[in-house]
C-alpha positions, 0 to 999 in steps of 0.5 A: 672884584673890581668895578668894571673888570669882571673875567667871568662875566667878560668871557663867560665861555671859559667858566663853563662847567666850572665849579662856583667856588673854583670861578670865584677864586680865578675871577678873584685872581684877575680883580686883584692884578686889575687893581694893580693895573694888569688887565688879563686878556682871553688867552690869560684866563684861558690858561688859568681855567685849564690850569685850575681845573686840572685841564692841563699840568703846571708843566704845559701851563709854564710852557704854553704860558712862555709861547705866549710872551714870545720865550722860548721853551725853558730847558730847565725845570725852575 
């Protein structure tokens, strides 16, 4: 992970009753983008832990996802 930018030790509420492996590989996820400049937000990782941990289905995860930047919902499947 990067220096300084740690999802999980950041918000470490959401990674409850995750399993290590499964944390290590989320918080991997957001260290790589934070290398490139994303910084992810609560809502973010959020939404990758659900995702990842079969929580909610890819489907709600790209609608969820879509609300959050303001799009409407896609009346398409891409």
């Amino acid at each position: 992970m990067t220096a300084g930018y740690d999802v999980q030790a950041l918000y470490p509420d959401l990674f409850e009753g995750v399993d290590s492996d499964l944390t290590r590989q989320i918080a991997s996820n957001f260290a790589s983008d934070a290398q490139e400049g994303y910084e992810a937000n609560r809502r973010d990782v959020e939404l990758a832990v659900l995702l990842s941990t079969d929580q909610i289905s890819t489907e709600q995860f790209k609608a969820l996802a879509r609300a959050e930047i303001g799009l409407p919902a896609a009346d398409v499947e891409s």
